[in-house]
HTML snippet that shows the backbone in 3Dmol.js (N, CA, C, O; Angstrom):
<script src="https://3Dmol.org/build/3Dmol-min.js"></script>
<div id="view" style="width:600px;height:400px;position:relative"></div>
<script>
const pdb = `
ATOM      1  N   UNK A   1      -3.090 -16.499  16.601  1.00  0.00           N
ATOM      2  CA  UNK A   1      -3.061 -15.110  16.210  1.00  0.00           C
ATOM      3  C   UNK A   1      -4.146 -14.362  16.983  1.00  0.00           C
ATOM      4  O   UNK A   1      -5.178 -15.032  17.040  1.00  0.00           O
ATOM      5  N   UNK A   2      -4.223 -13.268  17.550  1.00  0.00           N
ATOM      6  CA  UNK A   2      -4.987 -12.414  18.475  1.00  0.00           C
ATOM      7  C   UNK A   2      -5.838 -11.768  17.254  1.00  0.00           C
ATOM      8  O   UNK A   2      -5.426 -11.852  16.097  1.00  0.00           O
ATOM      9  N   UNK A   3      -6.726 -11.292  17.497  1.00  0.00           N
ATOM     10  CA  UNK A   3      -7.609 -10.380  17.253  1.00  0.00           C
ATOM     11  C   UNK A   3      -7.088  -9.047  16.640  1.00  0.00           C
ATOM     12  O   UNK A   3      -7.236  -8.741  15.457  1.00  0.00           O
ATOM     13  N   UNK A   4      -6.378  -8.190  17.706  1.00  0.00           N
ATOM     14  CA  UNK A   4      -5.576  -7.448  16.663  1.00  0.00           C
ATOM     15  C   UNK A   4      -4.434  -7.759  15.692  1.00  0.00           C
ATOM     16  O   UNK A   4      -4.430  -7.174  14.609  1.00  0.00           O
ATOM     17  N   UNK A   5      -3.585  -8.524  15.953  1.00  0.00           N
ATOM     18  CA  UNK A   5      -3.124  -8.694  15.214  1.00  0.00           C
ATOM     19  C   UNK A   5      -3.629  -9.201  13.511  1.00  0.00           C
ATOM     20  O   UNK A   5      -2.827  -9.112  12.581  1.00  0.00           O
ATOM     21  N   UNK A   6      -4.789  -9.628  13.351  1.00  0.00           N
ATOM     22  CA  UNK A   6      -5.657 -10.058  12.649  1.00  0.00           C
ATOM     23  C   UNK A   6      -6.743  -8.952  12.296  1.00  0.00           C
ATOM     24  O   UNK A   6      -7.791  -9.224  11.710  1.00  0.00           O
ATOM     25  N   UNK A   7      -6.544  -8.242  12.528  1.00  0.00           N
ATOM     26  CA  UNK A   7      -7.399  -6.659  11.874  1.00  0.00           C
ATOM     27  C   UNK A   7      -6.274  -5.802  11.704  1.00  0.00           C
ATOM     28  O   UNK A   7      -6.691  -4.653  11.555  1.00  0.00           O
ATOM     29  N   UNK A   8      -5.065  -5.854  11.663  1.00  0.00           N
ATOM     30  CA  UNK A   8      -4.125  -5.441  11.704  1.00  0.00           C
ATOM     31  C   UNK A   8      -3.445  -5.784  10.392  1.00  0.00           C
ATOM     32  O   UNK A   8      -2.921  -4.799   9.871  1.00  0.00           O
ATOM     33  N   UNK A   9      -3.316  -6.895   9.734  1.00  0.00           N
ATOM     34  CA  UNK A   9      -3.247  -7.638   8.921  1.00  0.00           C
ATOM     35  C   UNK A   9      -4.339  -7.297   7.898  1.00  0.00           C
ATOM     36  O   UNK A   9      -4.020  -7.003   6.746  1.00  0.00           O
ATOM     37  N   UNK A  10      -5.503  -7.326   8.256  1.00  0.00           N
ATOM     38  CA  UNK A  10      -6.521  -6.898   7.406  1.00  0.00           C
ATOM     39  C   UNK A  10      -6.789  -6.006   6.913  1.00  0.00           C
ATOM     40  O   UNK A  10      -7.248  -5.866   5.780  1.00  0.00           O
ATOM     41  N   UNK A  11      -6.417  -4.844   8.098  1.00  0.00           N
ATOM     42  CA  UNK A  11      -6.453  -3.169   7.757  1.00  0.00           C
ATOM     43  C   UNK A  11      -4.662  -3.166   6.453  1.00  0.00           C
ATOM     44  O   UNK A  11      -4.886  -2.781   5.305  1.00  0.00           O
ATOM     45  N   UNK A  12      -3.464  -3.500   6.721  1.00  0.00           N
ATOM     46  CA  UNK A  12      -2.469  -3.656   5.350  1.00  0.00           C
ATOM     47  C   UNK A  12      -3.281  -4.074   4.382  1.00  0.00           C
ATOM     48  O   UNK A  12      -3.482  -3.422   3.357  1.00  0.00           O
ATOM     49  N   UNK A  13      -3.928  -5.451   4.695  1.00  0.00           N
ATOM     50  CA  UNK A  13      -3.816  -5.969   2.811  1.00  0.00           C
ATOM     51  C   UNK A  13      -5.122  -4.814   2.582  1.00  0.00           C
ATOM     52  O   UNK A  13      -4.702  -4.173   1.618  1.00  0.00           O
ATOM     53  N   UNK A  14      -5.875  -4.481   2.790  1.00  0.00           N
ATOM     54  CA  UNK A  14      -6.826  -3.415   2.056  1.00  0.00           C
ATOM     55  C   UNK A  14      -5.517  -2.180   1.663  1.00  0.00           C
ATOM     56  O   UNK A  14      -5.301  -1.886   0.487  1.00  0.00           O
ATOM     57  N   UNK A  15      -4.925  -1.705   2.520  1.00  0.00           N
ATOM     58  CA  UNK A  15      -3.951  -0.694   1.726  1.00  0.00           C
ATOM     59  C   UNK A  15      -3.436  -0.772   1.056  1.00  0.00           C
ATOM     60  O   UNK A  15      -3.121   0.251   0.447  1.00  0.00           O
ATOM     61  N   UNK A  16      -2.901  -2.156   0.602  1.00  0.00           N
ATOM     62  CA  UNK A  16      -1.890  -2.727  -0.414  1.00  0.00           C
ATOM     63  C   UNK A  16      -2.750  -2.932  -1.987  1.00  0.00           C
ATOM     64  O   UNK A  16      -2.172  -2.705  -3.050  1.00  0.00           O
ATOM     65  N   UNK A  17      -4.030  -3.338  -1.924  1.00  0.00           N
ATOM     66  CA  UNK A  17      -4.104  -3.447  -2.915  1.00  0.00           C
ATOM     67  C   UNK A  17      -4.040  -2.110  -3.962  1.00  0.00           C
ATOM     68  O   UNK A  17      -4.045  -0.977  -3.482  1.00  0.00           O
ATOM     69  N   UNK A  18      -3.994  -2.275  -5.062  1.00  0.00           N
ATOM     70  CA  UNK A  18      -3.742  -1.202  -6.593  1.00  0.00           C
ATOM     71  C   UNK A  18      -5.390  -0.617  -6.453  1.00  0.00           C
ATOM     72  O   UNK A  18      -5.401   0.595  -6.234  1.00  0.00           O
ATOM     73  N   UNK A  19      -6.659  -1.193  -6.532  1.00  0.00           N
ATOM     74  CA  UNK A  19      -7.541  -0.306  -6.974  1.00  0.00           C
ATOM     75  C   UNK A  19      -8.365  -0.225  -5.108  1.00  0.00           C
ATOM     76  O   UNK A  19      -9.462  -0.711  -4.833  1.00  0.00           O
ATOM     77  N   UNK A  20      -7.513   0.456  -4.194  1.00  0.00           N
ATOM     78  CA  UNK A  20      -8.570   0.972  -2.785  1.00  0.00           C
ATOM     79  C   UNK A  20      -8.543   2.214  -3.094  1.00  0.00           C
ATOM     80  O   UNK A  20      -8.334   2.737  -1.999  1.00  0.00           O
ATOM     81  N   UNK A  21      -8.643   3.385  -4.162  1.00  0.00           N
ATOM     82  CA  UNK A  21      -9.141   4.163  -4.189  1.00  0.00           C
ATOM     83  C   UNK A  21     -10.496   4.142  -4.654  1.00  0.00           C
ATOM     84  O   UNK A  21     -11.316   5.052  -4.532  1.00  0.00           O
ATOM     85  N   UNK A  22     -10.695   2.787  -5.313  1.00  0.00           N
ATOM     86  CA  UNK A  22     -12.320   2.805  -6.105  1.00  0.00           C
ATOM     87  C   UNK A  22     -13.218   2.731  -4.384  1.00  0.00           C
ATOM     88  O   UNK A  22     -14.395   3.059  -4.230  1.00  0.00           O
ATOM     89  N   UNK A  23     -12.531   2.354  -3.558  1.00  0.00           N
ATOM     90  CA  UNK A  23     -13.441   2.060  -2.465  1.00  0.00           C
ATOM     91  C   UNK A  23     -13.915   3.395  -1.718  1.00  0.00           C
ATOM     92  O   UNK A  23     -14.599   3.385  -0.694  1.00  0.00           O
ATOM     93  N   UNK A  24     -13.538   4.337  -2.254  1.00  0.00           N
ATOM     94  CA  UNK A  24     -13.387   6.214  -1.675  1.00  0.00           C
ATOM     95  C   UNK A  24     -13.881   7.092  -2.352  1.00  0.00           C
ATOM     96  O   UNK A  24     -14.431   8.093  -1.893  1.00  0.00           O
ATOM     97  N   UNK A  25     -13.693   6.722  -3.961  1.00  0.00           N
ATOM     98  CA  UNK A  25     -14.638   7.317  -5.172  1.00  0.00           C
ATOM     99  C   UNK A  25     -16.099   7.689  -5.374  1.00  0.00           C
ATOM    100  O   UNK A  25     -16.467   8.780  -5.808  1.00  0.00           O
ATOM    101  N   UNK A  26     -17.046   6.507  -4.959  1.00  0.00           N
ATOM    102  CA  UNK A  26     -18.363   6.750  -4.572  1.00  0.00           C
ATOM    103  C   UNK A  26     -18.506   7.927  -3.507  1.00  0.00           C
ATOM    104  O   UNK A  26     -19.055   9.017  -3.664  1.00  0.00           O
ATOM    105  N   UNK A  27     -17.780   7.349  -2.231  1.00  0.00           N
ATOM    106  CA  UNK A  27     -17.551   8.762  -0.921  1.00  0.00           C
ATOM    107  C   UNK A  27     -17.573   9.752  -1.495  1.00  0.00           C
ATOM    108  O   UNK A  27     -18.540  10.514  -1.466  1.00  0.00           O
ATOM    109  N   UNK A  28     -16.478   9.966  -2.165  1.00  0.00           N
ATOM    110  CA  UNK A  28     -16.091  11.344  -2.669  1.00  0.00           C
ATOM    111  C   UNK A  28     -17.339  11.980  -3.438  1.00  0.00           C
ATOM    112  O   UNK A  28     -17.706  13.093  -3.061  1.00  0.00           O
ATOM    113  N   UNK A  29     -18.081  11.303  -4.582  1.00  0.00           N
ATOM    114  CA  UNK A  29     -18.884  12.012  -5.227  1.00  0.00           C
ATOM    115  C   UNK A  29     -19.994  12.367  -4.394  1.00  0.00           C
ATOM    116  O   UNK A  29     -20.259  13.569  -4.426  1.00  0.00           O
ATOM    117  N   UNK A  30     -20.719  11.656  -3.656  1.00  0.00           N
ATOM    118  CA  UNK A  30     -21.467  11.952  -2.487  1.00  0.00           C
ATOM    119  C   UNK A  30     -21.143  13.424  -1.565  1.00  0.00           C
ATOM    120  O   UNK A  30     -22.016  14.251  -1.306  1.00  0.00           O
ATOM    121  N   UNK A  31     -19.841  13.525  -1.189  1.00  0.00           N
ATOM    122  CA  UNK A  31     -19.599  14.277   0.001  1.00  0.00           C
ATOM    123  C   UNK A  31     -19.276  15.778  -0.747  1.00  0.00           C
ATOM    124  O   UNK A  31     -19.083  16.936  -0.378  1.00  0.00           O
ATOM    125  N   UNK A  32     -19.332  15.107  -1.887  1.00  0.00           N
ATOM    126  CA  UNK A  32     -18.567  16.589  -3.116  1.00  0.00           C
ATOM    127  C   UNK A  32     -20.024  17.171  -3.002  1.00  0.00           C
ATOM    128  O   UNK A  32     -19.806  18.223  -2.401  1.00  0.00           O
ATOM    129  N   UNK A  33     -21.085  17.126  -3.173  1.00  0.00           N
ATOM    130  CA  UNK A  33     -22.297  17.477  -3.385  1.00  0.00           C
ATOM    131  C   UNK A  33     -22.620  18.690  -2.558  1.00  0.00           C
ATOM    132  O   UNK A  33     -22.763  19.851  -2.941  1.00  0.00           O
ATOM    133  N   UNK A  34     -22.769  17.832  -0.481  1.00  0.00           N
ATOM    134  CA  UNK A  34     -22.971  18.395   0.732  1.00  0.00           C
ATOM    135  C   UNK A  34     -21.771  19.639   0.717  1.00  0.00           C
ATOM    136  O   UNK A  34     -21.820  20.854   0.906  1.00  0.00           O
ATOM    137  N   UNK A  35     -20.725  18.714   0.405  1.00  0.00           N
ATOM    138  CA  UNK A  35     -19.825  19.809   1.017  1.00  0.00           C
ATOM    139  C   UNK A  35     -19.625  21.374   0.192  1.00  0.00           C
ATOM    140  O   UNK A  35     -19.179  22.403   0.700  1.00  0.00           O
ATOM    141  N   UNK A  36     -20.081  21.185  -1.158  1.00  0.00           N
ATOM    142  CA  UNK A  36     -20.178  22.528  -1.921  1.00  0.00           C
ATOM    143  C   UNK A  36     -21.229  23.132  -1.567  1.00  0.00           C
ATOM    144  O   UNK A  36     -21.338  24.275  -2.012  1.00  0.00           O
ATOM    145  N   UNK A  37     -21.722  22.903  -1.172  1.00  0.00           N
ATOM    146  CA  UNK A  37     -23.003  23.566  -0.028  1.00  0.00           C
ATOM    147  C   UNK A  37     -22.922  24.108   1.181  1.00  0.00           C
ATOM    148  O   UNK A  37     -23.164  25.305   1.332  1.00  0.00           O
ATOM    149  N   UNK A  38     -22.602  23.378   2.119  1.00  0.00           N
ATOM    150  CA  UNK A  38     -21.831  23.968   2.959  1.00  0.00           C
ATOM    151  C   UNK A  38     -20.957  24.645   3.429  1.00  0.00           C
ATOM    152  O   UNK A  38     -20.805  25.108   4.560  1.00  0.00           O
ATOM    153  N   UNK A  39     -20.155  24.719   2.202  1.00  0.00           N
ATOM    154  CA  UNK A  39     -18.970  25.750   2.538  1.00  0.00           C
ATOM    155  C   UNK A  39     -19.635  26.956   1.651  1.00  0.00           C
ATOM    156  O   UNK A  39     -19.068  28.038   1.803  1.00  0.00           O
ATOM    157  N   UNK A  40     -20.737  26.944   0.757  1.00  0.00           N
ATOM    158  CA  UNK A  40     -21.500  28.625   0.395  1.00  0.00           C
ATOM    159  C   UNK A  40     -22.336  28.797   1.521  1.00  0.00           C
ATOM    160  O   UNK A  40     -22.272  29.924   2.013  1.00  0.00           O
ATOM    161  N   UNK A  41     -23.041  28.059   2.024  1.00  0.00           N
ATOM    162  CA  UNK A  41     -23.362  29.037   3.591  1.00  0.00           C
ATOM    163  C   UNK A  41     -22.835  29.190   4.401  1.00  0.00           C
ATOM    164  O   UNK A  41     -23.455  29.941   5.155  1.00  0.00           O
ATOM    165  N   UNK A  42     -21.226  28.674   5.074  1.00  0.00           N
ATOM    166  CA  UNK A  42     -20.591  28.587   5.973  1.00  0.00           C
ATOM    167  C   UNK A  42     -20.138  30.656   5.862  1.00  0.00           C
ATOM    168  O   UNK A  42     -19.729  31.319   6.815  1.00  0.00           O
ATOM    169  N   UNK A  43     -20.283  30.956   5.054  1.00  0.00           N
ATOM    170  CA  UNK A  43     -19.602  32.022   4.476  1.00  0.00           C
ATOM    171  C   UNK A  43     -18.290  32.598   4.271  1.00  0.00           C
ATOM    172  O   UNK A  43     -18.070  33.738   3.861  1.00  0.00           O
ATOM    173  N   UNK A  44     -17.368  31.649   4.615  1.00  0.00           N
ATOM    174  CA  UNK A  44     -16.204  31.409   4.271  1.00  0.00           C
ATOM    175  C   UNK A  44     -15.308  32.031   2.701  1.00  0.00           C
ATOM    176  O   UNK A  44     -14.105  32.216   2.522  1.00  0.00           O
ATOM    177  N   UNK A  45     -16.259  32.186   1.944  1.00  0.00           N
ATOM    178  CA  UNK A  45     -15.859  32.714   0.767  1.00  0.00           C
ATOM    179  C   UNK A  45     -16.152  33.826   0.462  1.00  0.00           C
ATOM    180  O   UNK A  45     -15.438  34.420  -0.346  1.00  0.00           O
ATOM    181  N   UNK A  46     -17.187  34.387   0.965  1.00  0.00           N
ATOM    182  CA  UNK A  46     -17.385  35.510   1.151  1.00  0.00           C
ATOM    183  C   UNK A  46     -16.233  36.453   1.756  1.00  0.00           C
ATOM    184  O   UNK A  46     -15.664  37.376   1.172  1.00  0.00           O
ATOM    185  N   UNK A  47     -16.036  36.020   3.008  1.00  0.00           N
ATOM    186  CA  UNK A  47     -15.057  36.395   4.038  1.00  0.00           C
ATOM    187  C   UNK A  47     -13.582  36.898   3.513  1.00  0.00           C
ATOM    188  O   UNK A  47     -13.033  37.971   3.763  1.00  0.00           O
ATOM    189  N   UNK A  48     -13.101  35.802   2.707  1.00  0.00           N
ATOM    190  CA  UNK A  48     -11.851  35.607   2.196  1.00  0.00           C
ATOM    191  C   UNK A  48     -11.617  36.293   1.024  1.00  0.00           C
ATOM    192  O   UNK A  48     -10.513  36.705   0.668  1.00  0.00           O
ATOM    193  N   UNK A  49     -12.650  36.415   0.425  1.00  0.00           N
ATOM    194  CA  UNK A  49     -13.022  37.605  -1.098  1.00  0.00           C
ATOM    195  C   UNK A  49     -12.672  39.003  -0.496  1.00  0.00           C
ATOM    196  O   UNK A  49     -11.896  39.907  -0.806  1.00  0.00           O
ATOM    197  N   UNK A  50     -13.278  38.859   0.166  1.00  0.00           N
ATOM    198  CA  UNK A  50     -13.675  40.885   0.826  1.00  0.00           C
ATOM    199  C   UNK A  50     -12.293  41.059   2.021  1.00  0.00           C
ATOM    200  O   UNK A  50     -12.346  41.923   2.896  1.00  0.00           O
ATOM    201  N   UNK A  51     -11.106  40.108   1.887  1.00  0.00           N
ATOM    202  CA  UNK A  51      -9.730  40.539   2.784  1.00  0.00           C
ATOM    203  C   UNK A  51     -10.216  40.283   4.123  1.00  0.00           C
ATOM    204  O   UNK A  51      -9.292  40.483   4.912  1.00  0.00           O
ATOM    205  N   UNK A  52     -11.130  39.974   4.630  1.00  0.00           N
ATOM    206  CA  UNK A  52     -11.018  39.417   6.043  1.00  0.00           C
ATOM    207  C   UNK A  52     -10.094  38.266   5.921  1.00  0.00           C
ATOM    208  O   UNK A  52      -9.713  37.893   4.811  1.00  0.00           O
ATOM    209  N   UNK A  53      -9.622  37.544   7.291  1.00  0.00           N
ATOM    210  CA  UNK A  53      -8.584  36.575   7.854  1.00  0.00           C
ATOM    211  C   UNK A  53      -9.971  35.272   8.159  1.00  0.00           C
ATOM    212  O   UNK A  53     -10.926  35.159   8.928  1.00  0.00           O
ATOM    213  N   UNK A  54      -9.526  34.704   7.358  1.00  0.00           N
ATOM    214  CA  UNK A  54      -9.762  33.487   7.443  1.00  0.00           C
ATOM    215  C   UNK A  54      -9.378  31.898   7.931  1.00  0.00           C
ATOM    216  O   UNK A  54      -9.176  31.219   6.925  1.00  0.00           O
ATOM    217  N   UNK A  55      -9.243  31.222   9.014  1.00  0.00           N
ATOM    218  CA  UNK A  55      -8.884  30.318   9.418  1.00  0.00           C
ATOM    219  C   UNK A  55      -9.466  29.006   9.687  1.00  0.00           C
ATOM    220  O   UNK A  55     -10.172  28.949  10.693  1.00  0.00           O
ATOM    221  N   UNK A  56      -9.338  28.080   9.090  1.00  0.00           N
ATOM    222  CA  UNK A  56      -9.994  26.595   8.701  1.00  0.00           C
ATOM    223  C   UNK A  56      -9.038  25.007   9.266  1.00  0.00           C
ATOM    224  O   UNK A  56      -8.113  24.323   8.829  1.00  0.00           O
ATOM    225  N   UNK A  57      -9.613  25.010  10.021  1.00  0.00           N
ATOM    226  CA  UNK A  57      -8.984  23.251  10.271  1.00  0.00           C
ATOM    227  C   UNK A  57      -9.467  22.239   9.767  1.00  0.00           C
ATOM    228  O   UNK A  57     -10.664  21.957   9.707  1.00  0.00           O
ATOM    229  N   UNK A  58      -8.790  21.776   9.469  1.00  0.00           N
ATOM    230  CA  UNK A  58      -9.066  20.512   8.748  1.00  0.00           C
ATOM    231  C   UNK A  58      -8.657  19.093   9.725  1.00  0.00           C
ATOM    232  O   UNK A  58      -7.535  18.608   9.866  1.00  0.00           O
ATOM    233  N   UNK A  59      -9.664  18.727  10.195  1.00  0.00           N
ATOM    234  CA  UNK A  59      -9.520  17.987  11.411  1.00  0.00           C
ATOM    235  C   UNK A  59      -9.589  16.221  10.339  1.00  0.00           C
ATOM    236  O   UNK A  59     -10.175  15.219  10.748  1.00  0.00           O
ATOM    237  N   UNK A  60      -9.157  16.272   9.572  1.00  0.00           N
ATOM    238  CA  UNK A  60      -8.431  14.761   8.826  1.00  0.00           C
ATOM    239  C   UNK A  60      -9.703  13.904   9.149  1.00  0.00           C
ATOM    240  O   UNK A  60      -9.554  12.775   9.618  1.00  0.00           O
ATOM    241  N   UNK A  61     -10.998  14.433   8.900  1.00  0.00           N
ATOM    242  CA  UNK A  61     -11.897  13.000   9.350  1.00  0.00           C
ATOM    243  C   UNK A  61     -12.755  12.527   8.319  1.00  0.00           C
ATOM    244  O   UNK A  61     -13.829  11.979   8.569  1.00  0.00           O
ATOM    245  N   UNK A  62     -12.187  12.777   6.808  1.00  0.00           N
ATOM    246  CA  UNK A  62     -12.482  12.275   6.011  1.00  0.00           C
ATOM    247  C   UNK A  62     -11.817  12.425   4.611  1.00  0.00           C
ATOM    248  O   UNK A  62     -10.603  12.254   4.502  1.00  0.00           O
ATOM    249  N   UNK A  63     -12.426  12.675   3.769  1.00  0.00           N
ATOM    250  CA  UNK A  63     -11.337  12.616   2.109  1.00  0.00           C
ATOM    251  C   UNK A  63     -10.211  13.871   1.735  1.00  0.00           C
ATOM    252  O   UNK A  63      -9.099  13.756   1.219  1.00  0.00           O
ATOM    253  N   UNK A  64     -10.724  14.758   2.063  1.00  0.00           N
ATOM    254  CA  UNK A  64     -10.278  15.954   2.170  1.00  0.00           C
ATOM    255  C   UNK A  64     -10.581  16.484   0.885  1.00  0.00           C
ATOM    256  O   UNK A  64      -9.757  17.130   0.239  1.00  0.00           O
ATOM    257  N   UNK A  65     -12.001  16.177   0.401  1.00  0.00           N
ATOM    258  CA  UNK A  65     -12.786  17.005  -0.367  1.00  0.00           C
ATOM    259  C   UNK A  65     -13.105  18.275   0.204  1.00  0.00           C
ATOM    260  O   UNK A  65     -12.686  19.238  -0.439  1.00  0.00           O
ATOM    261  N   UNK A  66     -13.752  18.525   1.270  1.00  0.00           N
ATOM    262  CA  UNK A  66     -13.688  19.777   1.766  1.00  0.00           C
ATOM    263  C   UNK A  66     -12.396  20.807   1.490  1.00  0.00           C
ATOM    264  O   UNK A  66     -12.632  21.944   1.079  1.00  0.00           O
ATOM    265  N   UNK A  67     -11.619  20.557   1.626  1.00  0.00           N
ATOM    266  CA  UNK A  67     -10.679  21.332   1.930  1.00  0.00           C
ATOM    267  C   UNK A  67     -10.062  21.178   0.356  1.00  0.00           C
ATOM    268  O   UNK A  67      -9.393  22.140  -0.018  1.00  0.00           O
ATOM    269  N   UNK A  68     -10.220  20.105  -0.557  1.00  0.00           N
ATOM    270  CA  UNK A  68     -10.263  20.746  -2.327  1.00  0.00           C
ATOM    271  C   UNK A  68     -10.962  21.721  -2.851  1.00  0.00           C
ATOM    272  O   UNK A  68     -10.611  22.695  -3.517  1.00  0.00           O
ATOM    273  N   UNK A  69     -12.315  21.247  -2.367  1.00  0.00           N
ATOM    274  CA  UNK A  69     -12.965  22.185  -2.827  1.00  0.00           C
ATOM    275  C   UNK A  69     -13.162  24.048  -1.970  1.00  0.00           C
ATOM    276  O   UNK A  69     -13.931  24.987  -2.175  1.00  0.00           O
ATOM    277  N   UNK A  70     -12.414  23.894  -1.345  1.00  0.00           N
ATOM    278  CA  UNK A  70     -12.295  25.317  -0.518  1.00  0.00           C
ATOM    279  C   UNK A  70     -11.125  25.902  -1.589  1.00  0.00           C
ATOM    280  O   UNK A  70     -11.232  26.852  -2.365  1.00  0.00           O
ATOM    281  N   UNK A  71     -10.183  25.173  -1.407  1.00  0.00           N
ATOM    282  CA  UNK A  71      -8.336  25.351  -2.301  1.00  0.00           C
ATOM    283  C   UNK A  71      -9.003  26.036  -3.588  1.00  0.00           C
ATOM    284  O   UNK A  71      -8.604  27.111  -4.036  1.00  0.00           O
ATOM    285  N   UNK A  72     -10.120  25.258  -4.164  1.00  0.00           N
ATOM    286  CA  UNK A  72     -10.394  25.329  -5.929  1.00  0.00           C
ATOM    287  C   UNK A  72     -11.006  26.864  -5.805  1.00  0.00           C
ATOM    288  O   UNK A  72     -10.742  27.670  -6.698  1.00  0.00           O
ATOM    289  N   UNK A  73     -11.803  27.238  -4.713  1.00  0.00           N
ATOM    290  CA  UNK A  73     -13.293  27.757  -4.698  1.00  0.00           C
ATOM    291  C   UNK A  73     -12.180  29.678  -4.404  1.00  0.00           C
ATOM    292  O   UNK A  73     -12.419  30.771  -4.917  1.00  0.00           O
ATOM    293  N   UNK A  74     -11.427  29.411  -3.735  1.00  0.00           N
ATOM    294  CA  UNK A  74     -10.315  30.151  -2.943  1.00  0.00           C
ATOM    295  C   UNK A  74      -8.597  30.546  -3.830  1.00  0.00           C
ATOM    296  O   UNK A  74      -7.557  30.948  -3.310  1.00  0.00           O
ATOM    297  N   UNK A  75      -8.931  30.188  -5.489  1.00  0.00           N
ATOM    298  CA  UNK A  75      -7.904  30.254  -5.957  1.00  0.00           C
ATOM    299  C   UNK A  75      -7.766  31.489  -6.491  1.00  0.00           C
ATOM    300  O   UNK A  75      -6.667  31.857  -6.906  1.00  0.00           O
ATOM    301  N   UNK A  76      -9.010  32.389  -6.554  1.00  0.00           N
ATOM    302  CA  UNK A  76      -8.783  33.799  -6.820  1.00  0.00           C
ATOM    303  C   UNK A  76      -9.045  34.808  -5.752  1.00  0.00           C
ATOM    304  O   UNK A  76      -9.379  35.984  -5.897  1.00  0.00           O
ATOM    305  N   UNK A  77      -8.823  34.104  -4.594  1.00  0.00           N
ATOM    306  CA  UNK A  77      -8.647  35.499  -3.038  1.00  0.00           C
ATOM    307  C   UNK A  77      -7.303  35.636  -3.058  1.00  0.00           C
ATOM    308  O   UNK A  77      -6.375  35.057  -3.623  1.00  0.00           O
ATOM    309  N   UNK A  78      -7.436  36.655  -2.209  1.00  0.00           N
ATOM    310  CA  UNK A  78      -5.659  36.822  -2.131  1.00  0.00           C
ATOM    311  C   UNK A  78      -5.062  35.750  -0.835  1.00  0.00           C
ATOM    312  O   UNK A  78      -5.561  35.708   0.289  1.00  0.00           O
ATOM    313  N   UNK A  79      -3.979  34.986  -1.263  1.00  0.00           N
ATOM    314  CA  UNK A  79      -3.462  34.095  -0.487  1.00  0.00           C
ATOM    315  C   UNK A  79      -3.440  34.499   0.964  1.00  0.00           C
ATOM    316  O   UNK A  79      -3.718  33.617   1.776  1.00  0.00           O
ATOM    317  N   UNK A  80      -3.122  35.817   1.451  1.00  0.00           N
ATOM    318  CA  UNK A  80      -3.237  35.882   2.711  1.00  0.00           C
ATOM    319  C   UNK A  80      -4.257  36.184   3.483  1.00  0.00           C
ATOM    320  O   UNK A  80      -4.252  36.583   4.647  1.00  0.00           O
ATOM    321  N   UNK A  81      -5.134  35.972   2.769  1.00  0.00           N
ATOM    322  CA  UNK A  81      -6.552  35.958   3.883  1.00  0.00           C
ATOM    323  C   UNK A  81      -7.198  34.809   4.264  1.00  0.00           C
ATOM    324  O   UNK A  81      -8.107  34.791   5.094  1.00  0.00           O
ATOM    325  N   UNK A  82      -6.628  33.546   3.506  1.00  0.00           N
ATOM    326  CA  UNK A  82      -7.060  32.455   4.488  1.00  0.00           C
ATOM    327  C   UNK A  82      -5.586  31.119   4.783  1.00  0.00           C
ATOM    328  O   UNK A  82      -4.367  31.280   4.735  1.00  0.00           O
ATOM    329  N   UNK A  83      -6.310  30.046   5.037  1.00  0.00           N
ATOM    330  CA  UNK A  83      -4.995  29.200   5.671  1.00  0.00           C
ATOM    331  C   UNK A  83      -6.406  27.832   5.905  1.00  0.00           C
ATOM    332  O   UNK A  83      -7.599  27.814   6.209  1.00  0.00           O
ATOM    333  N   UNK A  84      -5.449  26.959   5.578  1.00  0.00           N
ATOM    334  CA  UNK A  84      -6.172  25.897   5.581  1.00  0.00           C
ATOM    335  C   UNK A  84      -5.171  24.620   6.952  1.00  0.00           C
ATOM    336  O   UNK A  84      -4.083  24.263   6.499  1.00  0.00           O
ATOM    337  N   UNK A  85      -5.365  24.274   7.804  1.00  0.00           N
ATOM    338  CA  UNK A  85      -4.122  23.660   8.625  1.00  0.00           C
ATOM    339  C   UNK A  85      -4.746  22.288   9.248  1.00  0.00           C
ATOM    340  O   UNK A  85      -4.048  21.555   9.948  1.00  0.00           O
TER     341      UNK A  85
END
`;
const viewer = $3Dmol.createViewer("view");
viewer.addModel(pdb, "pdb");
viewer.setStyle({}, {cartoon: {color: "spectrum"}});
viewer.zoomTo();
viewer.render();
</script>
């Protein structure tokens, strides 16, 4: 068996098991902290309150707490001033 094929194998059975979200949970509470911070100075909410156009990528490189907590933070602007993609 090669090498990848054998981290390949390794990377499934971690997906397969029932509790690999406990392995993301700790992450999450950690990154929940920074990231509600960062997105009140980023000024992003500000922006999106007061009808400016708002545009946010979400470049998939981690839980996608950021981008919950933007959704949660962003549920009383008006929908068309921002976009999350």
């Amino acid at each position: 068996m090669s090498t990848a094929t054998s981290k390949e194998t390794i990377g499934a059975e971690q997906w397969a098991r029932k509790d690999v979200g406990k392995d993301y949970k700790l992450g999450e509470r950690m990154t929940r902290v920074v990231a509600g911070v960062l997105i009140k100075q980023s000024g992003v909410l500000d922006a999106a309150r007061a009808g400016g156009e708002v545009k946010i990528l979400d470049s998939a490189c981690g839980i996608g707490i950021v981008t919950s907590l933007l959704q949660e933070a962003l549920k009383d602007a008006p929908s068309n001033t921002w976009n999350v993609t």
